[in-house]
N, C-alpha and C positions, 0 to 999 in steps of 0.2 A: 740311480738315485732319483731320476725325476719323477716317477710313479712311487714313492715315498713320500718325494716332498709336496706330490701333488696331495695325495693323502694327507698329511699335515692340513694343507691348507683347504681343502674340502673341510676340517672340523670347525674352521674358523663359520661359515658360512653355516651347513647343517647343526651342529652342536652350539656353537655359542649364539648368532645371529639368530637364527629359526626357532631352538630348543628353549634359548633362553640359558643353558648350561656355563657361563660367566667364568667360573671358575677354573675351567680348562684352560683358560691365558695362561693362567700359572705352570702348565706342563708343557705347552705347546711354545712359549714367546720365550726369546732368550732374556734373560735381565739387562743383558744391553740394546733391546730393540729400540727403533728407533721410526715411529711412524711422519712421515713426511706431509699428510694433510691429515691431521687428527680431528675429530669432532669438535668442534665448537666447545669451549671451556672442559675440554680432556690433555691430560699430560701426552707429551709426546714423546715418550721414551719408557721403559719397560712393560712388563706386561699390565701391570696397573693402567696403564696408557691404553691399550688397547681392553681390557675390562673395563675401562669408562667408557671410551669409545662408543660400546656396540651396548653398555649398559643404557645409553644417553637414549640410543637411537630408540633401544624395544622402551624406554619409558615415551617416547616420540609415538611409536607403531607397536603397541604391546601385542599384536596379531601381528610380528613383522612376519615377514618369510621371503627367503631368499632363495631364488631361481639359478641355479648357475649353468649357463647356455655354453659356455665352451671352457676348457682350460687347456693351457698348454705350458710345458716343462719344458728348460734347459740350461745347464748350465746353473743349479742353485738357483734360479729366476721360475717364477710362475705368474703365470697373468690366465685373469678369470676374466670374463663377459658373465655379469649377472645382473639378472633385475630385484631390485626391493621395494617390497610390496606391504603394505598395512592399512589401518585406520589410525590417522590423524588425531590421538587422543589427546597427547601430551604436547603441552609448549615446547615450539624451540624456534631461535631466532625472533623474539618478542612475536612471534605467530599463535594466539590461543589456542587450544584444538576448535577443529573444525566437525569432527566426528564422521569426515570425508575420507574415502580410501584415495592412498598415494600410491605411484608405481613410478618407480626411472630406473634407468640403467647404469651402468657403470665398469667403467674397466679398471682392476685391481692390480698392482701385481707386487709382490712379494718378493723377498730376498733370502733362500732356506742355507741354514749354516751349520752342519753339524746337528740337525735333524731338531733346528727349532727356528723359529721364524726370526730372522733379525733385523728386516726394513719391510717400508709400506708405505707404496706411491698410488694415489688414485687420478683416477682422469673421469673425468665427466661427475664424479658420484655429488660430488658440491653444488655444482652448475644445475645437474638436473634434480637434486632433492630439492635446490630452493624452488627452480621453476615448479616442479609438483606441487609446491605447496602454495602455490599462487605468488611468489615473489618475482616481477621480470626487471630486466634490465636492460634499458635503452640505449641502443648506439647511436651516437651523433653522427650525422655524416662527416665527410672531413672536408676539410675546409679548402677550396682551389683557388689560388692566387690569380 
């Protein structure tokens, strides 16, 4: 199964993310998904959650496109290394467009159940879309008694 579910989840990335093709949530996401770091003002749960999601981002990078550098299956689990790449058109996070190309990385991975997606954890994709887009965040040092 995990070259199926890899499949699956390659369309989230090539077809809806790149293509622009949205509407495939609807075949591919289970009605009980349940994504764990959703975009900024997107529902976190069915596939409507995830059609907003990646709707938000290409009105963000209307040239998105997404690079997927590795993936790997096991076990219903898939985790992707990919980069997201666009022009800065659209607001987000009270950020104007900049009309500046963005690129970061990010690790994905997914939870495939009976050959539809039913969870979604990201690691860095937050972290490094605000840095790309010029937001940083400063650590204090800590403090020694």
């Amino acid at each position: 199964m995990s070259e199926a579910d890899k499949a699956i989840v390659r369309r989230v990335f090539d077809e809806m993310a790149t293509q622009g093709n949205l509407d495939i949530a609807y075949a591919i996401y289970s009605p009980r998904y349940i994504d764990h770091q959703p975009f900024p003002g997107a529902p976190d749960k069915g596939p409507e959650g995830a059609h907003t999601s990646i709707g938000l981002m290409r009105t963000v990078c209307p040239d998105l496109v997404v690079t997927t550098h590795e993936m790997s299956a096991h076990d219903g689990l898939v985790a992707c290394h990919n980069t997201w790449a666009g022009t800065h058109l659209g607001e987000v996070l009270n950020i104007p467009p900049t009309g500046q190309p963005v690129s970061f990385n990010a690790l994905v991975v997914f939870r495939v159940d009976q050959g539809l997606i039913a969870e979604r954890w990201s690691i860095g994709f937050d972290q490094n879309m605000r840095r790309a887009l010029g937001l940083t965040f400063k650590w204090s040092s800590p403090r020694v008694s």
